[in-house]
Every structure is written in C-alpha cells, then in structure tokens.
C-alpha positions as CSV (number, residue, x, y, z in Angstrom):
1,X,-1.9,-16.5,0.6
2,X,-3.4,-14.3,-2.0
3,X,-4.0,-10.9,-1.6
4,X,-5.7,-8.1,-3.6
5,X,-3.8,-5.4,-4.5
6,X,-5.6,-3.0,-1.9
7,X,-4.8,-5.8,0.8
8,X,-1.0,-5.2,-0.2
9,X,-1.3,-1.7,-0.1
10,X,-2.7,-1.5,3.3
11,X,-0.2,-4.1,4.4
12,X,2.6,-2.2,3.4
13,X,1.4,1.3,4.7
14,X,0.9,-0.4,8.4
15,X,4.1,-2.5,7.8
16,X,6.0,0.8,6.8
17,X,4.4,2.4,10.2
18,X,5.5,-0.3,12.4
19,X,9.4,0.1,11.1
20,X,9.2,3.9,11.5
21,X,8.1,3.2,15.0
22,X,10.9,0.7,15.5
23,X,13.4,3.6,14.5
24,X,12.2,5.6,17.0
25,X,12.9,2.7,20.1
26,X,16.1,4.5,21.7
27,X,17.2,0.8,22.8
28,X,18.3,-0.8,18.9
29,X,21.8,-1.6,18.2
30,X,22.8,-0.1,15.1
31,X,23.0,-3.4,13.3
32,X,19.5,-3.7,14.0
33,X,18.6,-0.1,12.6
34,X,20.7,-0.8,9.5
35,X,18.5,-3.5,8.9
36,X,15.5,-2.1,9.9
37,X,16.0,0.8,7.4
38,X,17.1,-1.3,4.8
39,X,13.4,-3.3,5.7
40,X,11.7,0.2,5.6
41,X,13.1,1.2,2.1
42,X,12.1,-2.0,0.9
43,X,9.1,-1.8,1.8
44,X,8.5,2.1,1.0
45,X,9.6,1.0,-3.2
46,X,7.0,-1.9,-2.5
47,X,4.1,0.5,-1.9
48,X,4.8,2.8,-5.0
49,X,4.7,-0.1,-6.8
50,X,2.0,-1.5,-5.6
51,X,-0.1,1.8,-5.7
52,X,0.8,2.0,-9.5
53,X,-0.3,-1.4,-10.3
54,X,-3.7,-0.2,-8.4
55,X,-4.2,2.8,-10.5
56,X,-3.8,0.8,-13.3
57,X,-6.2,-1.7,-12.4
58,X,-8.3,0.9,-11.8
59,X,-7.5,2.3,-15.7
60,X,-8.8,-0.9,-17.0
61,X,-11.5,-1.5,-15.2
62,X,-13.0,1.9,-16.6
63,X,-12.5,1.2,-20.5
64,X,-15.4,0.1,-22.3
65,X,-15.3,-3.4,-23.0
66,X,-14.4,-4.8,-27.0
C-alpha cells in the first residue's frame, strides 16, 4: 500500500503511542516488553526519518522551477 510521507508520519506517531501505552500494561512479561521496546525504538528512528524526508520534500517543493 502506498503511503505519503505525512501518512507515514502520522502512522508512526499513533503507532509509537500505542507501544508507550503497551509499556504501561502492569500484566507483560518481560520478554514481551523487551520486544515491545525494541518495536518502540524502531519505530521512534522511523519517525525522525521520516520527518526529515518531509522537510525535504517540503525544500523542493519551494525552489523555483529550471
């Protein structure tokens, strides 16, 4: 499925909100928070990415064209 880079970023921001909330549950094993940090750092590095690649869209869109 393709997505726009704004889709991604809003994606990731609720995606990233969902695993904080996870954390918080008193009732995971600790294999299960290992791997739901691991998913949450993941996804954290995702979002700076993707929130460059935005500004940078946005860069080119303003220059004049040649």
């Amino acid at each position: 499925m393709q997505r726009t880079l704004s889709e991604h970023i809003t994606f990731l921001e609720q995606r990233i909100e969902s695993l904080k909330n996870q954390l918080q549950e008193t009732d995971k094993w600790s294999s299960q928070q290992s791997e739901i940090k691991i998913d949450l750092s993941i996804a954290e590095r995702a979002l700076v990415h993707f929130r460059r690649a935005f500004e940078f869209e946005q860069k080119l869109k303003q220059r004049p064209s040649q």
